[in-house]
C-alpha positions in Angstrom: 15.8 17.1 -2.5 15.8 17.3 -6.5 19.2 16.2 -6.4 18.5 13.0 -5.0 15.6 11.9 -7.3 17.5 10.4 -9.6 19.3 7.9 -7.2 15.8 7.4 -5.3 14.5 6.2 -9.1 17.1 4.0 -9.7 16.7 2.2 -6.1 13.0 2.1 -6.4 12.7 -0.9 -8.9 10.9 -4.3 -9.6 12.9 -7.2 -8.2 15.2 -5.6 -5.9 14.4 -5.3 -2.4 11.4 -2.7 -1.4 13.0 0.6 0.8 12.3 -0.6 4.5 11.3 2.3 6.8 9.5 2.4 10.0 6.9 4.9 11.2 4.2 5.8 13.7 0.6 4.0 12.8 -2.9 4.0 14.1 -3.6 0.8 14.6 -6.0 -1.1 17.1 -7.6 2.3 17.8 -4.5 3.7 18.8 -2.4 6.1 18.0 0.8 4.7 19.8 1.4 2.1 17.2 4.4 1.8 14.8 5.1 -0.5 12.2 8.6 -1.8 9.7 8.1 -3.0 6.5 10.3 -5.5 7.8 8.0 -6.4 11.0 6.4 -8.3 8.2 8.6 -10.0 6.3 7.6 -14.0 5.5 4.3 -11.9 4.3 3.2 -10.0 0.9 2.4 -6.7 1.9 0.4 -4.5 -0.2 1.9 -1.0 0.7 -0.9 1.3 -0.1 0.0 5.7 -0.7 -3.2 8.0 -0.5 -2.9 11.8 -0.4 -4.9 12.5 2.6 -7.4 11.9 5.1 -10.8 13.5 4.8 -10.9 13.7 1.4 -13.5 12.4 -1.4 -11.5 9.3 -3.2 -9.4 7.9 -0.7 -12.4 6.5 1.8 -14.0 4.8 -1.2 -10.3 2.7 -1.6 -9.2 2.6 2.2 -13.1 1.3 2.8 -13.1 -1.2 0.2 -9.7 -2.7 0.9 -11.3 -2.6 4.9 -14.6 -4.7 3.5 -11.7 -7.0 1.7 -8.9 -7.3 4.0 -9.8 -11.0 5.2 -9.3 -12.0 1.4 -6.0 -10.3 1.3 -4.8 -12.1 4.9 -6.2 -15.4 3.3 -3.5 -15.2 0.9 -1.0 -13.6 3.5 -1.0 -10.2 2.6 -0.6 -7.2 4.7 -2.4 -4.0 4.3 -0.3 -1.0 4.9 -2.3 2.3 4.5 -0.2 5.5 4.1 -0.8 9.3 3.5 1.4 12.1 5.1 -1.4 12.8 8.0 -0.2 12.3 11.1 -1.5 9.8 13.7 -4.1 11.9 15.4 -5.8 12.7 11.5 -6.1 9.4 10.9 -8.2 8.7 14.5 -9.9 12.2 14.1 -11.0 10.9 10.7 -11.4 7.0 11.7 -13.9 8.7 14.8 -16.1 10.3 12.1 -16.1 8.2 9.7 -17.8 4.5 10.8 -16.3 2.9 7.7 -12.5 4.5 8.1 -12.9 3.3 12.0 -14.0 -0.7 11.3 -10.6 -0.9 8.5 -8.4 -3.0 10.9 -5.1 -2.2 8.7 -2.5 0.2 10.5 -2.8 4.3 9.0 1.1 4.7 8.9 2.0 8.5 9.6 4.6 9.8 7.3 4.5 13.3 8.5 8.5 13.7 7.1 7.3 12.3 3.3 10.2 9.8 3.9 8.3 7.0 2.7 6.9 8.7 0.1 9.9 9.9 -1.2 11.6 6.7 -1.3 9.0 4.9 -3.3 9.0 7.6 -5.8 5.1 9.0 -4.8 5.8 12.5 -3.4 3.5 15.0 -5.4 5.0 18.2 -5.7 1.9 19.7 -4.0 3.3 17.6 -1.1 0.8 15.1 -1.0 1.8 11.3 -1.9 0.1 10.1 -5.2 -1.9 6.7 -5.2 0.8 4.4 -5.4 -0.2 0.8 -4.8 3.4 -1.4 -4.3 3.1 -5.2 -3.7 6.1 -6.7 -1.8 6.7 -10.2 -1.8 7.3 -12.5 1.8 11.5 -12.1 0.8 10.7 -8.2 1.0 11.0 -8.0 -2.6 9.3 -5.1 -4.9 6.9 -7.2 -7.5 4.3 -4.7 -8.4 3.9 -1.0 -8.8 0.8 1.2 -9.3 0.7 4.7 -9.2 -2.1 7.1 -10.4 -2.2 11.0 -10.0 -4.4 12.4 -7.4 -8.2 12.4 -8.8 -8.4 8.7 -10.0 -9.0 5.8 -7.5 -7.2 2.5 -7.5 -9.3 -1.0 -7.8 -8.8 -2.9 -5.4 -10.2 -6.3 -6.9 -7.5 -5.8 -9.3 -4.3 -5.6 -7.2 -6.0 -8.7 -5.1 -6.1 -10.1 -8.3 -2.6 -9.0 -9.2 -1.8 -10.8 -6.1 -3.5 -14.2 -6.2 -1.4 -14.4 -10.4 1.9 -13.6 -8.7 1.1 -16.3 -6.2 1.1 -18.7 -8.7 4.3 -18.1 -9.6 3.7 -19.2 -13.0 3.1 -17.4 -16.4 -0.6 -15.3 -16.0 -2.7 -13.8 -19.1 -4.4 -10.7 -18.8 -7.7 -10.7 -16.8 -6.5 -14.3 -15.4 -8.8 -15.1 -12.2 -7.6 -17.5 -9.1 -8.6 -21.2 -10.3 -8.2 -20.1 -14.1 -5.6 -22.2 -15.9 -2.5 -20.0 -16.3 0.4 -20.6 -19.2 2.8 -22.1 -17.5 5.9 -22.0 -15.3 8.0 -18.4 -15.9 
């Protein structure tokens, strides 16, 4: 696998196209879903990496996006959740956990770390990092986050990040939706 890092590097980059995959999801309170990245093309999609379920930091960001998801399908946007548990983890850990059961965003599976490896966020513990990718409706890669494994993402901000790229002008730091922004890029 090290020799191919390099080449997955050099594929994985900011306007070019985002690697498509498919894998099995929980979704609907099922574990017989399975989703593309290209099931939703026409929409942004934040693509969102977490090590694994039924740990300390990743409810507090799956739970939050949850609580904001209806602001993120107001301005289009899927919510992809993905860590390398399989299916049955995330319903296991969606049936304890009230808050990780009402998120209404597919858990995609990626048992193989396929995904993970092709967006560059396979820890070498085997574990993906917190890698936050936002992919425009033309399945292009705009945005990418990635944090090592003990610090949480924000999810106001990549919302935010989201709302400036919709603009699809020039946006200052800190700009907010109905701010004036600099101009056309």
């Amino acid at each position: 696998m090290s020799e191919q890092v390099p080449e997955q590097i050099d594929e994985l980059a900011i306007g070019c196209p985002a690697p498509d995959f498919e894998a099995p999801a929980y979704m609907d309170k099922s574990v017989d879903g399975k989703v593309a990245l290209s099931d939703y093309r026409g929409k942004w999609v934040l693509l969102f990496f977490y090590p694994l379920d039924f740990t300390f930091v990743c409810p507090t960001e799956l739970i939050e996006l949850g609580r904001m998801q209806d602001q993120f399908e107001k301005h289009n946007c899927q919510i992809l959740g993905v860590s390398i548990d399989s299916v049955y983890s995330h319903q296991a850990w969606a049936q304890q956990n009230k808050e990780i059961g009402n998120i209404a965003f597919p858990l995609v599976s990626d048992l193989t770390k396929e995904i993970s490896f092709l967006y560059n966020v396979l820890h070498e513990d085997g574990m993906s990092l917190r890698g936050s990718f936002l992919i425009d409706p033309d399945g292009v890669l705009q945005s990418m986050t990635v944090n090592n494994l003990p610090v949480g993402r924000n999810p106001k901000e990549l919302l935010r990040t989201l709302k400036a790229f919709q603009t699809g002008d020039l946006c200052p730091t800190s700009w907010e939706e109905g701010e004036k922004t600099l101009g056309k890029a």
